[in-house]
VMD Tcl script that draws the C-alpha trace (Angstrom):
set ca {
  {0.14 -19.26 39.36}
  {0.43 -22.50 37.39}
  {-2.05 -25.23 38.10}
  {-2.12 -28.30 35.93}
  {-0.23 -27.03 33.42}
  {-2.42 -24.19 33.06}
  {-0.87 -20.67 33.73}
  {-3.50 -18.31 35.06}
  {-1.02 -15.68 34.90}
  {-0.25 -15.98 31.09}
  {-4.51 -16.52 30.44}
  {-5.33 -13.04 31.93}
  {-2.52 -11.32 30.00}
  {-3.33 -12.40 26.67}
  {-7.30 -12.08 27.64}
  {-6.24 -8.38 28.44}
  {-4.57 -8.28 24.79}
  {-7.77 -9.65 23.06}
  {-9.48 -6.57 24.40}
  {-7.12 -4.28 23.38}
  {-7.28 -6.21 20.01}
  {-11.12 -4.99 20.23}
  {-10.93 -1.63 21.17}
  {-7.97 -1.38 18.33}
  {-10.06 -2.91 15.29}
  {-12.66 -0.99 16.40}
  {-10.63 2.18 16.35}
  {-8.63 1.46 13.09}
  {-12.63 1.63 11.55}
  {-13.55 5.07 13.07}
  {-9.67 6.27 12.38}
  {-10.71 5.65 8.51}
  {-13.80 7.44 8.71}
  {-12.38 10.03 10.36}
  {-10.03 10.95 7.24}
  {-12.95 9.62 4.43}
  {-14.85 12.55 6.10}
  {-12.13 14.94 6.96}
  {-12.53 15.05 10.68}
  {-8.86 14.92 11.41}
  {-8.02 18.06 8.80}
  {-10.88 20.24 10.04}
  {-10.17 19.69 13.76}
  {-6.41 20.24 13.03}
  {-6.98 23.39 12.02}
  {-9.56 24.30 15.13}
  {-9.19 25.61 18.19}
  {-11.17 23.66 20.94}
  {-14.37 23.36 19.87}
  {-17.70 22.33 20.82}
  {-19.78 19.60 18.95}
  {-21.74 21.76 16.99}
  {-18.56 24.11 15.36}
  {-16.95 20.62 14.93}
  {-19.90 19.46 12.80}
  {-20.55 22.81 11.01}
  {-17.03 23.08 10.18}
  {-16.65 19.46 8.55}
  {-20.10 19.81 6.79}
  {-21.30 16.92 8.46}
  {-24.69 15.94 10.62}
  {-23.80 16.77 14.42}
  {-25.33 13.37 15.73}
  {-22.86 11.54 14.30}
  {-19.93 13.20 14.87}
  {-21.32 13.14 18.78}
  {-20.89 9.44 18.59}
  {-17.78 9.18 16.47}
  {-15.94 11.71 19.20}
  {-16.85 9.19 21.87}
  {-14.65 6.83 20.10}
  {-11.90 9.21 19.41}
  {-11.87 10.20 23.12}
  {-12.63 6.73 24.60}
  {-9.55 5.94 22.31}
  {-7.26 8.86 23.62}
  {-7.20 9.74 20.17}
  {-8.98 13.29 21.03}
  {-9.14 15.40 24.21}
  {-11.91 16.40 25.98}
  {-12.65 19.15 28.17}
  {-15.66 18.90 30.19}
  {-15.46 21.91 32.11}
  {-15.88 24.04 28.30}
  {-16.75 20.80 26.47}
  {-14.56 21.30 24.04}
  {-13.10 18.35 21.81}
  {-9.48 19.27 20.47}
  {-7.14 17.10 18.32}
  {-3.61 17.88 20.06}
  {-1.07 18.65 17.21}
  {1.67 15.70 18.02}
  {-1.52 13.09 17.37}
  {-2.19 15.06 14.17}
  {0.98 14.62 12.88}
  {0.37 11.06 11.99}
  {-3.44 11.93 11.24}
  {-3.84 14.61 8.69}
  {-3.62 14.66 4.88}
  {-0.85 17.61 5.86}
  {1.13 14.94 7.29}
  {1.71 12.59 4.72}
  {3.94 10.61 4.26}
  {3.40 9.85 8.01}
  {-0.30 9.94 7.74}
  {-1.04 6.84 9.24}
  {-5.14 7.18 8.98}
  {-4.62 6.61 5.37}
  {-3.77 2.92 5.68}
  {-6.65 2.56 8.04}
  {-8.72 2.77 5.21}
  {-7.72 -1.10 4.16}
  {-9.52 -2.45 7.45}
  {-13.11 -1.86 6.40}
  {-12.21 -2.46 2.73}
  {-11.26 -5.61 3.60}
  {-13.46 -6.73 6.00}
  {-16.29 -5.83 3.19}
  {-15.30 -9.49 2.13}
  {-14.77 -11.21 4.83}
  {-17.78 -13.43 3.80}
  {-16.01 -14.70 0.34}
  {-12.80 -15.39 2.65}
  {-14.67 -17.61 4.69}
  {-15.45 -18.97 2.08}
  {-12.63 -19.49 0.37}
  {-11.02 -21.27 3.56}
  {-13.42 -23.79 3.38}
  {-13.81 -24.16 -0.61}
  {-10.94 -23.16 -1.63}
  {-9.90 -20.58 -4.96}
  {-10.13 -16.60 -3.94}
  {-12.32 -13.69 -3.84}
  {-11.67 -11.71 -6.98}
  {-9.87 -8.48 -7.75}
  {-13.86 -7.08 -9.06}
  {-14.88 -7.57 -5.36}
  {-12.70 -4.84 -3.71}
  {-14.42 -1.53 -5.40}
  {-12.48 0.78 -3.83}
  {-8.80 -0.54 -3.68}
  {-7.58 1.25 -6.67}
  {-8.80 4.54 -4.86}
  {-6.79 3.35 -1.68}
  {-4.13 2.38 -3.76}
  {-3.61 5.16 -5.10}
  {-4.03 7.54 -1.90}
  {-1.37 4.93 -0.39}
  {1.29 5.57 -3.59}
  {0.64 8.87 -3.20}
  {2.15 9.38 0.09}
  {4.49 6.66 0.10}
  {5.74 6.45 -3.25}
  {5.36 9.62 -4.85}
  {6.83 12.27 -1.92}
  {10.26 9.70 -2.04}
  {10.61 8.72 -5.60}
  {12.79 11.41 -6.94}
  {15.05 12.08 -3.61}
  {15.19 8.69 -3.04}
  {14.02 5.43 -4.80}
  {15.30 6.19 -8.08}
  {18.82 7.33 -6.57}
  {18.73 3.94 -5.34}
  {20.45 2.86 -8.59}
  {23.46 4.87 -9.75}
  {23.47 6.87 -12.59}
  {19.64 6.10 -13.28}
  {18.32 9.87 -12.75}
  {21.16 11.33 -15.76}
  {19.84 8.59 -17.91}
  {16.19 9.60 -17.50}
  {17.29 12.88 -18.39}
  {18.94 12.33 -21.16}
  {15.98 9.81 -22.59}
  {15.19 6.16 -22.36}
  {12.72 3.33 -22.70}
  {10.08 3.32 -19.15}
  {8.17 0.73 -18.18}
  {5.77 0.00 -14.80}
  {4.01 -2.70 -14.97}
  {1.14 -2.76 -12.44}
  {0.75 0.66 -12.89}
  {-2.57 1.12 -10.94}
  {-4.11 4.89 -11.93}
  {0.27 5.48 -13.43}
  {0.65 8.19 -10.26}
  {4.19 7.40 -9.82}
  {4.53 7.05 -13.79}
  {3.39 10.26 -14.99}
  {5.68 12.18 -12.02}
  {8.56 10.34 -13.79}
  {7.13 11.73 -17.43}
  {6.72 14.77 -16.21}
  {9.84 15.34 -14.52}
  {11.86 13.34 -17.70}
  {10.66 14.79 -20.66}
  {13.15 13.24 -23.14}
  {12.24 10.00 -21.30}
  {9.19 7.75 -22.73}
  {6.82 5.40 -20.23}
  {4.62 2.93 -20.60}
  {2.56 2.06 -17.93}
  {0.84 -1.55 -17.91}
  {-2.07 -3.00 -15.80}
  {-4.77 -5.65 -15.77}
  {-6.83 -3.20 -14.16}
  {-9.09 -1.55 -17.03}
  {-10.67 1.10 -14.31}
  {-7.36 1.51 -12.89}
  {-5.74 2.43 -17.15}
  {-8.82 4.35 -17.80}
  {-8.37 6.49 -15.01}
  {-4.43 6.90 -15.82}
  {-5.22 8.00 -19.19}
  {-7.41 10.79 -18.33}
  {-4.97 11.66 -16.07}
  {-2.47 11.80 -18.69}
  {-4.36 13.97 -20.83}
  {-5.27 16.10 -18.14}
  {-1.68 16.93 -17.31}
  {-0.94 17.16 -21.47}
  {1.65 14.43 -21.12}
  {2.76 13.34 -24.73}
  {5.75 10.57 -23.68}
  {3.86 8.36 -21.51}
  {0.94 6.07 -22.90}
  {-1.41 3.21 -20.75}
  {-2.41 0.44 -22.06}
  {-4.71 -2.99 -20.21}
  {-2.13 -6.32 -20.35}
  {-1.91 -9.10 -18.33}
  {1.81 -8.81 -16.88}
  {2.09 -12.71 -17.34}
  {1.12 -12.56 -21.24}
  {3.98 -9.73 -21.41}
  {5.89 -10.55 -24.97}
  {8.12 -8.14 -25.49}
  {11.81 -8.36 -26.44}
  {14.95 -6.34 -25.05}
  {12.56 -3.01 -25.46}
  {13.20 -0.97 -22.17}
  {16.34 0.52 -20.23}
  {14.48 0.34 -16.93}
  {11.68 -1.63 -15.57}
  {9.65 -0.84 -12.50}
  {7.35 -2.59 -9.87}
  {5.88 -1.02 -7.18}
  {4.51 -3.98 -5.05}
  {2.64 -5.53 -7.65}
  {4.67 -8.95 -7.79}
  {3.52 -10.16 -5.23}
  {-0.06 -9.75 -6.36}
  {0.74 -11.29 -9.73}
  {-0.93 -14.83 -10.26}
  {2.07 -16.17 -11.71}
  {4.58 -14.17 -10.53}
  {7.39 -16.74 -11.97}
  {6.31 -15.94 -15.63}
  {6.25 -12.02 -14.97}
  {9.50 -11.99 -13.72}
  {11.00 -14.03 -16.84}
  {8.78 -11.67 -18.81}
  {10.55 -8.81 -17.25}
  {13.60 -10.11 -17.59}
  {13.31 -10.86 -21.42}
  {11.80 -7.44 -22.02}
  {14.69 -5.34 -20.97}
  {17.56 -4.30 -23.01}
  {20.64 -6.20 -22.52}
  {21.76 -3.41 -19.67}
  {18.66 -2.48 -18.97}
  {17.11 -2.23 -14.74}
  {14.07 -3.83 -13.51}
  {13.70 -1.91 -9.97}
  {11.30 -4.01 -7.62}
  {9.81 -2.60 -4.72}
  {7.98 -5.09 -2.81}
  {7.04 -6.03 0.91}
  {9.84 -6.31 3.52}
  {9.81 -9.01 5.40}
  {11.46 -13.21 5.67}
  {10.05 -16.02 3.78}
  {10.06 -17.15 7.65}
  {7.40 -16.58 9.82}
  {9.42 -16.59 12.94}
  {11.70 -14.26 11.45}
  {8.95 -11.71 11.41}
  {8.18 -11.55 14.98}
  {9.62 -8.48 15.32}
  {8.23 -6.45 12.12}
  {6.23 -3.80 13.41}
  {3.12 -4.45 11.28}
  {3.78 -7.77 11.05}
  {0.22 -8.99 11.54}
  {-1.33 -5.94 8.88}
  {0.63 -7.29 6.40}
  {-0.19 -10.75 6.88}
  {-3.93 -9.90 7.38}
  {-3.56 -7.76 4.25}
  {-2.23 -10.54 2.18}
  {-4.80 -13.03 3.23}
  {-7.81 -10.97 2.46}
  {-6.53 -9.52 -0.44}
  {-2.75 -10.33 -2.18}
  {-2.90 -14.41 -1.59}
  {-6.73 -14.60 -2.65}
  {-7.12 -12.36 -5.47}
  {-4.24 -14.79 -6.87}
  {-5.86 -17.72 -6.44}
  {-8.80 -16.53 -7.90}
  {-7.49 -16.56 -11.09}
  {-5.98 -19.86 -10.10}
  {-2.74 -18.90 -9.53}
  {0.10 -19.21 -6.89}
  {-1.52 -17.21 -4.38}
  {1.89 -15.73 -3.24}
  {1.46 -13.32 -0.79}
  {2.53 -10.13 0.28}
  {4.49 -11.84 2.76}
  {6.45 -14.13 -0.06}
  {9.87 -12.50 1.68}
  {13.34 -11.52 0.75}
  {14.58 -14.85 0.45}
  {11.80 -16.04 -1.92}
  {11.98 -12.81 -3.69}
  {15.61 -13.55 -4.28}
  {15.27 -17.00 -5.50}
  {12.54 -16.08 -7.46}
  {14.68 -13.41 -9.45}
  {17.49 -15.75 -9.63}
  {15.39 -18.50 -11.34}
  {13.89 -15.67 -13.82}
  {17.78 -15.24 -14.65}
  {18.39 -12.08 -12.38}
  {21.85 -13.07 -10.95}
  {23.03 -9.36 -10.22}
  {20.41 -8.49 -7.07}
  {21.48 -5.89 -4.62}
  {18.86 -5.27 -1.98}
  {18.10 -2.05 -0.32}
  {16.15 -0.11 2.50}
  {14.92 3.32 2.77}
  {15.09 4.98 6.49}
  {11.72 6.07 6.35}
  {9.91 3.27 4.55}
  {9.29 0.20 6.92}
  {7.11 -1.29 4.84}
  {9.46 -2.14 1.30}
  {12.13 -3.56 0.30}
  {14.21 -2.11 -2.61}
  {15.44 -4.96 -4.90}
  {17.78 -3.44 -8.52}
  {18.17 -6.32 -10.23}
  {21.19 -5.36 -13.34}
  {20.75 -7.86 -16.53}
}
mol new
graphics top color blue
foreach p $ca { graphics top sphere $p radius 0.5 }
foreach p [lrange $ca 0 end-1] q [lrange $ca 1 end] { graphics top cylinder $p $q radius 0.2 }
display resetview
């Protein structure tokens, strides 16, 4: 019923969805823990079980796995059986819980709630002072990062992105110039150097921990045609020096994006292929309505993409820049041969080959 304008009706529905938004946030936090500590892949692999086998099993003090089951089960994440109780994760929930499961591991992503509500403080601070929190406050997003890549990126590279452009996997086969800039720890890199030997990478990126890291990695593996290096992407001066180029959501990140992309652009050989994977999604906020993690991604690039930008004083883009920014953007670095693609499985990206 609607009196004065004011529908009662509409009011209790969307009071009921600020709950659920509760009991949600809350869960997406104990999700997280729950595959930081290995719950989900222990009880995966157990039958019903009692607290105490739970706890013994996972190597982890009983008391608290009491209270995180009550949120599991609360949550209809786990069943409970008070008759034996027993706590048992049912296989179809596993399925989008388990390391086992990746790509579809969806309590891998949970991981970026807490990490970013660790700075929630410098955000609200930022909204009222302005600038950004910077890239040194988030101590743990290169090892989300990288867990992310790794089942996103990595299981679908090979079968997949690259065949995205024809006639790129012969040419990495017979040899040619690699580079990724934003690199991270160079996961996707060094499963490109090791599966093209003749080929030779270079992986780029302004984070020193994040290089570091790839070059131990590197050595690790024995990898001789792939080499890291720290370098701002927009101080890139290189000239016609690569066949293909590579981005795997990092532009968006960038704070000045429009001077990476010309950088790019310039650093490829005259037929060379900057591949960009970045964010789907409109330049349009009503256009996104129906993206089913519309409001992640948004949240994602407020607390992290658009302020770590403007941090350094940059453009603060966004992850949620969209395709028709991303197209103008590419056009204006002198990209005018853009075909866009999608992936079946991959809801998140957008696959842009840009041909010079």
């Amino acid at each position: 019923m609607s009196t004065n304008g004011f529908n009662e009706q509409k009011a209790e529905a969307f009071t009921e969805k600020m709950v659920d938004v509760l009991n949600y946030g809350s869960l997406a936090l104990m999700t997280s823990i729950g595959h930081r500590t290995g719950l989900f892949d222990t009880m995966a692999e157990l039958p019903p079980a009692p607290i105490s086998q739970i706890a013994k099993a996972a190597d982890l003090h009983e008391r608290y796995v009491r209270e995180w089951l009550g949120a599991m089960v609360t949550g209809r994440v786990i069943e409970y059986d008070p008759l034996t109780d027993t706590y048992h994760l049912p296989k179809e929930h596993a399925a989008a819980l388990t390391r086992t499961a990746a790509p579809n591991n969806i309590a891998a992503f949970t991981q970026y709630i807490g990490l970013l509500g660790s700075v929630e403080d410098g955000i609200v601070e930022s909204f009222r002072r302005g600038g950004g929190v910077p890239y040194a406050a988030f101590p743990r997003f290169q090892d989300v990062m990288a867990e992310d890549s790794g089942q996103s990126v990595l299981p679908a590279l090979l079968d997949h992105i690259l065949p995205l452009v024809p006639g790129l996997t012969e040419q990495l086969q017979q040899g040619i110039e690699v580079l990724d800039l934003g690199c991270g720890r160079g996961l996707a890199l060094m499963l490109m150097a090791q599966t093209f030997p003749n080929s030779r990478f270079t992986g780029y990126d302004f984070s020193e921990n994040g290089v570091a890291a790839a070059q131990v990695e590197a050595r690790q593996r024995g990898l001789t045609n792939i080499r890291f290096a720290v370098q701002d992407a927009a101080l890139l001066d290189e000239l016609e020096r690569f066949d293909l180029i590579t981005t795997f959501d990092a532009i968006h990140d960038q704070a000045k994006p429009a001077a990476v992309l010309r950088n790019i652009y310039r650093a490829l050989k005259p037929d060379g292929v900057y591949l960009m994977q970045d964010i789907a999604g409109s330049s349009h906020v009503h256009h996104n309505l129906d993206h089913p993690i519309g409001p992640f991604l948004y949240t994602i690039s407020t607390m992290h993409c658009m302020t770590v930008s403007l941090a350094y004083e940059g453009e603060g883009l966004g992850a949620m820049w969209g395709r028709e920014k991303a197209l103008e953007m590419l056009a204006e670095a002198g990209f005018t041969r853009v075909e866009v693609k999608e992936l079946a499985h991959d809801i998140q990206n957008h696959y842009y080959i840009n041909q010079k």
